[in-house]
ZARO-60337 format. One record per residue: x, y, z of N, C-alpha, C in turn; residue number from 1. Coordinates in nm, 4 decimals. Last residue first. Layout:
! residues N
+----------+----------+----------+----------+----------+----------+----------+----------+----------+-----+
|      n_x |      n_y |      n_z |     ca_x |     ca_y |     ca_z |      c_x |      c_y |      c_z | pos |
+----------+----------+----------+----------+----------+----------+----------+----------+----------+-----+
|        X |        Y |        Z |        X |        Y |        Z |        X |        Y |        Z | NUM |
...
+----------+----------+----------+----------+----------+----------+----------+----------+----------+-----+
END
This chain:
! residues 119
+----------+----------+----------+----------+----------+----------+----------+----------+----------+-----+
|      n_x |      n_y |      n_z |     ca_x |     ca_y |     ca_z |      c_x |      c_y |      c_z | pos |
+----------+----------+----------+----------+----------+----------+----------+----------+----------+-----+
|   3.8151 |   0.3420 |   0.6398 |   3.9004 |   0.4083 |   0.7307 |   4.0275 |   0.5056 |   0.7205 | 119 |
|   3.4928 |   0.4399 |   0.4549 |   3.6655 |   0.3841 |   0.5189 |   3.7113 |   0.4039 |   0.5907 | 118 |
|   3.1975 |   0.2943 |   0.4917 |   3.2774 |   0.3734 |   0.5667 |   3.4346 |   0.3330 |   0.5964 | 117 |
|   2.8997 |   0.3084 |   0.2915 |   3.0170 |   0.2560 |   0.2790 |   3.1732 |   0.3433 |   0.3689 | 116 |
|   2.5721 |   0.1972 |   0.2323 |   2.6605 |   0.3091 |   0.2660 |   2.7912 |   0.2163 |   0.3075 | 115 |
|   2.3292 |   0.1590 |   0.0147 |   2.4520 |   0.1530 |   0.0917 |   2.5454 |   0.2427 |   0.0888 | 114 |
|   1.9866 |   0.1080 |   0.0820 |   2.0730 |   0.1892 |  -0.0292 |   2.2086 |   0.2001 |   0.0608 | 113 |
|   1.6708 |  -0.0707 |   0.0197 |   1.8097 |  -0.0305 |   0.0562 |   1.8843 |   0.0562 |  -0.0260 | 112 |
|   1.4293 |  -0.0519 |  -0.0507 |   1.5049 |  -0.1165 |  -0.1473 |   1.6512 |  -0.1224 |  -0.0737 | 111 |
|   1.1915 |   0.0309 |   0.2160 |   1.2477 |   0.0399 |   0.0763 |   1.3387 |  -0.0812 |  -0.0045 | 110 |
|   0.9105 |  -0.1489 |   0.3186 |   1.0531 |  -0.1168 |   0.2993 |   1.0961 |  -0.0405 |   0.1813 | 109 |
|   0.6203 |  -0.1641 |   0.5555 |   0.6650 |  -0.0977 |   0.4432 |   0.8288 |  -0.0598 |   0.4208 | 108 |
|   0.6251 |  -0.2145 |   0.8503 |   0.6091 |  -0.3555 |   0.7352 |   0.6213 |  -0.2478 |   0.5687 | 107 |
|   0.6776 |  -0.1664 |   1.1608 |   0.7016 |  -0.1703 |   1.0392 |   0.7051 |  -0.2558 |   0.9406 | 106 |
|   0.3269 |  -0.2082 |   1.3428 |   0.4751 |  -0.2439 |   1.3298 |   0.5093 |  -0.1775 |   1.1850 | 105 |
|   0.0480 |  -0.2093 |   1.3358 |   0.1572 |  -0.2099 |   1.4559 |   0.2914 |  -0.2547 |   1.4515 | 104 |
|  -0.0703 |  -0.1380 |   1.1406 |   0.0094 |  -0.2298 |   1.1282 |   0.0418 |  -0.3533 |   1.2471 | 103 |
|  -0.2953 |   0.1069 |   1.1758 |  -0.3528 |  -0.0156 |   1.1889 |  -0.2318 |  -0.1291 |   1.1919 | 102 |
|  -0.0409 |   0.3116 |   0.9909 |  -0.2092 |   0.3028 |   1.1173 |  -0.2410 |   0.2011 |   1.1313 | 101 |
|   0.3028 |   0.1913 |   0.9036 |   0.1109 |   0.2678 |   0.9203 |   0.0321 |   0.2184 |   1.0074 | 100 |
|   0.5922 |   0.2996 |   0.9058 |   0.4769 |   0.2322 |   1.0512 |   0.3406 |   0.3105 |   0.9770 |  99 |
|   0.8472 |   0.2945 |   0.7064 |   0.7527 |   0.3492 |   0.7494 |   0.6209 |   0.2563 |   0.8294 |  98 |
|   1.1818 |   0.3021 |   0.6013 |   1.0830 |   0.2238 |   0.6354 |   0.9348 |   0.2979 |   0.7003 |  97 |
|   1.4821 |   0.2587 |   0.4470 |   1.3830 |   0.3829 |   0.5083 |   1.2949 |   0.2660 |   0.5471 |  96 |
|   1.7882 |   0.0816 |   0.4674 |   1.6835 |   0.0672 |   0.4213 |   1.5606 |   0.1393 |   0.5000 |  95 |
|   2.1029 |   0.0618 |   0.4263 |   2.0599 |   0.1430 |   0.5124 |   1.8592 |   0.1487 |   0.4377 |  94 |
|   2.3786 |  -0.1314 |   0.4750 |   2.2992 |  -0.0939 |   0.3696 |   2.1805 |  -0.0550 |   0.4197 |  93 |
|   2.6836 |  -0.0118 |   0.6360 |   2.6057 |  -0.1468 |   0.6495 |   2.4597 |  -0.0665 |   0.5375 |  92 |
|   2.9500 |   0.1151 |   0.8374 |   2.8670 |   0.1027 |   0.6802 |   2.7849 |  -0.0666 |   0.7460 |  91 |
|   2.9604 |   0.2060 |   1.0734 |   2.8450 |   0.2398 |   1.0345 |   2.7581 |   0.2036 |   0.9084 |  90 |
|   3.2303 |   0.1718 |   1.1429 |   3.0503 |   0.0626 |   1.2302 |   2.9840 |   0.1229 |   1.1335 |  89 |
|   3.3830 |   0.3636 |   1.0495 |   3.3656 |   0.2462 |   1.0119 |   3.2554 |   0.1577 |   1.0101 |  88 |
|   3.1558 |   0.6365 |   1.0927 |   3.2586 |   0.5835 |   1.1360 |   3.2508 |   0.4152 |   1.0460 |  87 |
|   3.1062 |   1.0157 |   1.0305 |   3.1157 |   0.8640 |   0.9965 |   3.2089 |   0.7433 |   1.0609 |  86 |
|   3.0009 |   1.2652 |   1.1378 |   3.1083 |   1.2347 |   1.1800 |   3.1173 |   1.0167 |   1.1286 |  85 |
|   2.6750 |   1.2205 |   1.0043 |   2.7725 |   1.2780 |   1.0376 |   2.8920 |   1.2141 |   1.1350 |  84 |
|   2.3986 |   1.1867 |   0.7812 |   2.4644 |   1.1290 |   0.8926 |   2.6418 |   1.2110 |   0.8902 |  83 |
|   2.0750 |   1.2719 |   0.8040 |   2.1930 |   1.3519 |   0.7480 |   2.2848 |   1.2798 |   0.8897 |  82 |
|   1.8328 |   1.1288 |   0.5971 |   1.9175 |   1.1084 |   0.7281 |   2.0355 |   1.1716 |   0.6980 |  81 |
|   1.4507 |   1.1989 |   0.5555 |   1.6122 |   1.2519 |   0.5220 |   1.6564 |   1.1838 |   0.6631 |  80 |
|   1.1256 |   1.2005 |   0.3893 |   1.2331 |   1.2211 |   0.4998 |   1.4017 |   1.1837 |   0.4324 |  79 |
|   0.8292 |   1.2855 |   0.2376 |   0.9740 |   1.2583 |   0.2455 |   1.0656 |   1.2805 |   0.3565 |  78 |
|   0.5942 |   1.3957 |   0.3070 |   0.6094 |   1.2033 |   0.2420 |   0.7627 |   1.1803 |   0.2043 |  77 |
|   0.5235 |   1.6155 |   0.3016 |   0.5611 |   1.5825 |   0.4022 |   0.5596 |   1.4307 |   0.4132 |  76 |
|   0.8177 |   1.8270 |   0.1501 |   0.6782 |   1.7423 |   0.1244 |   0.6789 |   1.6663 |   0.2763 |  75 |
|   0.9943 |   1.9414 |   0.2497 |   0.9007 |   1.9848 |   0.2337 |   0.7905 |   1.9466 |   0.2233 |  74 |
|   1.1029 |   1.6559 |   0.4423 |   1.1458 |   1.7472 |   0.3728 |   1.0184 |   1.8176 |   0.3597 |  73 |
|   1.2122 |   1.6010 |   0.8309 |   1.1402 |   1.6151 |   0.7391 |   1.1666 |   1.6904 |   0.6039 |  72 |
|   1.5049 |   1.3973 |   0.9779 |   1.4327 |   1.5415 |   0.9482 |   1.3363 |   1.4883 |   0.8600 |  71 |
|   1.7808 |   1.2827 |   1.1352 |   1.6679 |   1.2470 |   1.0602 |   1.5836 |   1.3866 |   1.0812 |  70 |
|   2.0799 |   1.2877 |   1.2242 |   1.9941 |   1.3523 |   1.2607 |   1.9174 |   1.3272 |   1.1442 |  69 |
|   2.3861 |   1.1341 |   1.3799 |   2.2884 |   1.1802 |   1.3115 |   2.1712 |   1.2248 |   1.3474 |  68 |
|   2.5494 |   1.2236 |   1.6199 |   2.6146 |   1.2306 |   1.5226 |   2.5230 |   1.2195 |   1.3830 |  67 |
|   2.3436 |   1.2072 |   1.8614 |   2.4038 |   1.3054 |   1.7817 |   2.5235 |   1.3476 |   1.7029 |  66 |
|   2.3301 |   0.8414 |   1.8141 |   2.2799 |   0.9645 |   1.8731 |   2.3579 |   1.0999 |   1.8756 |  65 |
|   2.3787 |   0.5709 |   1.7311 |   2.4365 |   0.7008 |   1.6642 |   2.4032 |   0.8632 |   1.6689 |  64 |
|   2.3901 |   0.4078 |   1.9437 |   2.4954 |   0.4052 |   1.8805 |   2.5263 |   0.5271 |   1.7694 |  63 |
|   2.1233 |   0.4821 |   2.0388 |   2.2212 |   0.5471 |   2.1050 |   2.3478 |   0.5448 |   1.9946 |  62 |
|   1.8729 |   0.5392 |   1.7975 |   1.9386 |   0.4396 |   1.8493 |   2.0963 |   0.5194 |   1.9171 |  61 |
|   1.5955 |   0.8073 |   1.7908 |   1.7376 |   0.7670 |   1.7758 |   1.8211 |   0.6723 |   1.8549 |  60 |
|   1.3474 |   0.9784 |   1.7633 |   1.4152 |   0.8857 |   1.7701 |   1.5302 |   0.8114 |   1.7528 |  59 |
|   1.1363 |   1.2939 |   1.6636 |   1.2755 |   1.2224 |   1.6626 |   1.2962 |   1.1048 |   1.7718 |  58 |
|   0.7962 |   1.4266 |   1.6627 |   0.9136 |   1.3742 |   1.7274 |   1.0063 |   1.2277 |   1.6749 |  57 |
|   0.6398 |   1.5353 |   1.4582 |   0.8103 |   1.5581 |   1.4290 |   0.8940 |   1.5024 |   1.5215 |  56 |
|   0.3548 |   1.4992 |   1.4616 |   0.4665 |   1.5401 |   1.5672 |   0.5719 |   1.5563 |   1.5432 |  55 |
|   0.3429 |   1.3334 |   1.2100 |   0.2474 |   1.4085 |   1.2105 |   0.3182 |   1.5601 |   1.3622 |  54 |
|   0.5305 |   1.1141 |   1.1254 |   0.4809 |   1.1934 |   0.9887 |   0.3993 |   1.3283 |   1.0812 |  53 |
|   0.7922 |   1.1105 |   1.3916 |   0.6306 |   1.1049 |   1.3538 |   0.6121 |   1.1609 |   1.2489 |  52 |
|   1.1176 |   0.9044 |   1.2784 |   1.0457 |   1.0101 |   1.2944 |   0.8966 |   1.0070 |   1.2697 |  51 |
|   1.3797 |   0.7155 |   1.3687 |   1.2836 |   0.7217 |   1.3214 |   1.2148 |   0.8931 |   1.3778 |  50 |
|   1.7013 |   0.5293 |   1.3564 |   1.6351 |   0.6637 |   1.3706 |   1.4721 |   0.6417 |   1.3230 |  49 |
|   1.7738 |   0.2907 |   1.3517 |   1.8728 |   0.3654 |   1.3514 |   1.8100 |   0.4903 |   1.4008 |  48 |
|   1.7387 |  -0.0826 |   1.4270 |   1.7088 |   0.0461 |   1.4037 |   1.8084 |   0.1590 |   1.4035 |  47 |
|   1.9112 |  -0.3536 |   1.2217 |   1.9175 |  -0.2669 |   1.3366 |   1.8236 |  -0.1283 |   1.3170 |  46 |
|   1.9284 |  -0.7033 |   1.1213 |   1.9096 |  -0.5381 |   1.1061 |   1.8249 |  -0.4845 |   1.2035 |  45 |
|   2.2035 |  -0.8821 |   1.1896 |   2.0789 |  -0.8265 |   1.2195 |   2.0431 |  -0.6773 |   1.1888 |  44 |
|   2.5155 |  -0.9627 |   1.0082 |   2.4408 |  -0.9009 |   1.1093 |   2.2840 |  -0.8818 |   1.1064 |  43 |
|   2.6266 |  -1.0215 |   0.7699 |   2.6379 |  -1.1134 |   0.8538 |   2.5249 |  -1.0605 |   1.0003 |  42 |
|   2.6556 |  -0.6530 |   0.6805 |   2.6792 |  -0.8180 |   0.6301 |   2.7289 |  -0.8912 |   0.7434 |  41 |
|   2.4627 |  -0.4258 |   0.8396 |   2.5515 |  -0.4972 |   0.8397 |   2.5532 |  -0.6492 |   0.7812 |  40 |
|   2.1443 |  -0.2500 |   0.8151 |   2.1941 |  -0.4212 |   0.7945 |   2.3227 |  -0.4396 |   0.7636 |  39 |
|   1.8705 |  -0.0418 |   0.9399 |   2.0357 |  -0.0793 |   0.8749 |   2.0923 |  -0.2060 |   0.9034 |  38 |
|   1.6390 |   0.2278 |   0.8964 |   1.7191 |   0.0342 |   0.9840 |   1.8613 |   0.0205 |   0.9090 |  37 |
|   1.4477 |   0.4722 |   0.9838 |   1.5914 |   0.4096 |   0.8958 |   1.6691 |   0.3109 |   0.9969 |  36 |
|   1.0804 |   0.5775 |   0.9358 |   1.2196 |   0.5770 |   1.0353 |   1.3406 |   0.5133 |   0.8986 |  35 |
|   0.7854 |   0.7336 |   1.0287 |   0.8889 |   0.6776 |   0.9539 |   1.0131 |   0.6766 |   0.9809 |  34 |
|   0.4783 |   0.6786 |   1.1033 |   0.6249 |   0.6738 |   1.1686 |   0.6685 |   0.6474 |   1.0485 |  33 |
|   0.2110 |   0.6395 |   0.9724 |   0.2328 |   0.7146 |   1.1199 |   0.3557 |   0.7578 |   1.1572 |  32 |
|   0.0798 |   0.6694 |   0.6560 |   0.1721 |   0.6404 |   0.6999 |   0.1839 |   0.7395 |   0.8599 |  31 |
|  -0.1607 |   0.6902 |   0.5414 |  -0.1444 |   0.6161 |   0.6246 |  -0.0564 |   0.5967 |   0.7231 |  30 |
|  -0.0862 |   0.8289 |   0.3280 |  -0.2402 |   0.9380 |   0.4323 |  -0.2039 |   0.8195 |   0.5421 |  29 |
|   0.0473 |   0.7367 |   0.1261 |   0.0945 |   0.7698 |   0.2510 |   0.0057 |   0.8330 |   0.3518 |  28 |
|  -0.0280 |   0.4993 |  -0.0166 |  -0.1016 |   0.5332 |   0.0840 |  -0.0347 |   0.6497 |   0.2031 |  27 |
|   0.2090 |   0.6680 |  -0.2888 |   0.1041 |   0.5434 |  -0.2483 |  -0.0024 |   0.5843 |  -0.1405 |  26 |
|   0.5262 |   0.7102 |  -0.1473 |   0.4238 |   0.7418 |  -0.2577 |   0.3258 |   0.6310 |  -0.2254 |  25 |
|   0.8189 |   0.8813 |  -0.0079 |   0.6963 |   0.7803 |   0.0142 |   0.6074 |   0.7634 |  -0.0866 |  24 |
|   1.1257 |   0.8491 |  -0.0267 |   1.0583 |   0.9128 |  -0.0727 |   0.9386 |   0.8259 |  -0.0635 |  23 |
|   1.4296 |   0.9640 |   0.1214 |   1.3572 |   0.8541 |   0.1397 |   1.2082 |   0.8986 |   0.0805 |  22 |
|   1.8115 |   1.0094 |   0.1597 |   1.6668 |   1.0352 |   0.1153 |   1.5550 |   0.9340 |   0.1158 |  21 |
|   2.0432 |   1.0555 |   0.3118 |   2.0044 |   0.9636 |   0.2731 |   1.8886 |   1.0416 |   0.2542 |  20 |
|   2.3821 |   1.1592 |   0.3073 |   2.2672 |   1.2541 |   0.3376 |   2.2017 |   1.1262 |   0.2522 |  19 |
|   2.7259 |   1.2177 |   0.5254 |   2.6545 |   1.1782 |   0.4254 |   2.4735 |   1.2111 |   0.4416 |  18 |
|   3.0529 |   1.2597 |   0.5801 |   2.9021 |   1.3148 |   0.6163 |   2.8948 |   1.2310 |   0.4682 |  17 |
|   3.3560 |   1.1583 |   0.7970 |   3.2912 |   1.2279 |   0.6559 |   3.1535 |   1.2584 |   0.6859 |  16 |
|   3.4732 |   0.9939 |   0.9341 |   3.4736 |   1.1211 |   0.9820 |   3.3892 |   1.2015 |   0.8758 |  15 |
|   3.6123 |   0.7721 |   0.6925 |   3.5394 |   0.7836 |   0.8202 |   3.5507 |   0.9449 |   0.8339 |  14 |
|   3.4840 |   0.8685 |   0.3685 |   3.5737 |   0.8280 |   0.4332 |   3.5307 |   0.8160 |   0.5702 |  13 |
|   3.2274 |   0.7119 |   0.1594 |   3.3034 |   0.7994 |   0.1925 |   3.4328 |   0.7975 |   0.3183 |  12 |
|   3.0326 |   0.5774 |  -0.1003 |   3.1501 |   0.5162 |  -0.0260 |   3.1818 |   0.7155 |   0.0428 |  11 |
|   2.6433 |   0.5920 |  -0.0821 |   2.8022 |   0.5884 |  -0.1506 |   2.9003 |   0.5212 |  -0.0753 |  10 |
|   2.2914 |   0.6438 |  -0.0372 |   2.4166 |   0.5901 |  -0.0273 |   2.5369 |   0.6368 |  -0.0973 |   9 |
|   2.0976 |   0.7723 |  -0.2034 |   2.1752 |   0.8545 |  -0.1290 |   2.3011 |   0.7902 |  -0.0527 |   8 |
|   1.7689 |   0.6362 |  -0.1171 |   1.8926 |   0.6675 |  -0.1812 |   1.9560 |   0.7580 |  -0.1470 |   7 |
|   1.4227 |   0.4584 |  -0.1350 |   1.5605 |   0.5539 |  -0.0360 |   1.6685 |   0.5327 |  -0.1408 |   6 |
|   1.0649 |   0.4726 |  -0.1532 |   1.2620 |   0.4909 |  -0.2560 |   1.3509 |   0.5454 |  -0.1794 |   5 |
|   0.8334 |   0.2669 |  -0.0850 |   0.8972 |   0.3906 |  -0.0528 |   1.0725 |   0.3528 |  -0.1418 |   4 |
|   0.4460 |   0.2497 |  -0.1388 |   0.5808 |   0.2567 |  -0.1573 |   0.6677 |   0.3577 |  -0.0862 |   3 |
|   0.1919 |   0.1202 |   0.0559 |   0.2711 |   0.2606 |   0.0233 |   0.4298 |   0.1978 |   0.0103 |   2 |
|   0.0818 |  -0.1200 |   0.0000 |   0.0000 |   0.0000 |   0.0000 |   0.0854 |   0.1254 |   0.0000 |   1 |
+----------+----------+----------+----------+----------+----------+----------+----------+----------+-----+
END
């Protein structure tokens, strides 16, 4: 019922910045929460951040607590992860996601989009 397109991955160095996009289409009248998981090879995927489509309140997994910061864009079916001070831990392929009304959970993914942290 609601698509979503994240992108904005690459390779950059540690300490670097980067800026993920995430674009909703479809049911988004539905959509309650939207947030960003992330999947290390060999690893469990992890929350990272999330945000209310309707409150703006922010969420954030400690491991990357103010070094990123998730936002709204104009539209209000798009969100953003502007990640900062990069570190190695961090690459792993970074997939948006969104919580609708009735789910109780996240069940709408994107496609992933990777990110890549040298040292």
């Amino acid at each position: 019922q609601v698509h979503l397109e994240d992108s904005g991955g690459g390779l950059v160095q540690a300490g670097g910045s980067l800026r993920l996009s995430c674009a909703a289409s479809g049911r988004t009248f539905d959509i309650y929460t939207m947030g960003w998981f992330r999947q290390a090879p060999g690893k469990e995927r992890e929350f990272v951040a999330s945000i209310t489509s309707h409150g703006d309140s922010a969420t954030y997994a400690d491991s990357v607590k103010g070094r990123f910061t998730i936002s709204r864009g104009n539209a209000k079916d798009t969100v953003y992860l502007q990640m900062n001070s990069l570190k190695p831990e961090d690459t792993a392929v970074y997939y948006c996601a969104a919580y609708a009304y009735g789910d109780g959970e996240y069940r709408n993914w994107g496609q992933g989009t990777q990110v890549t942290v040298s040292s």
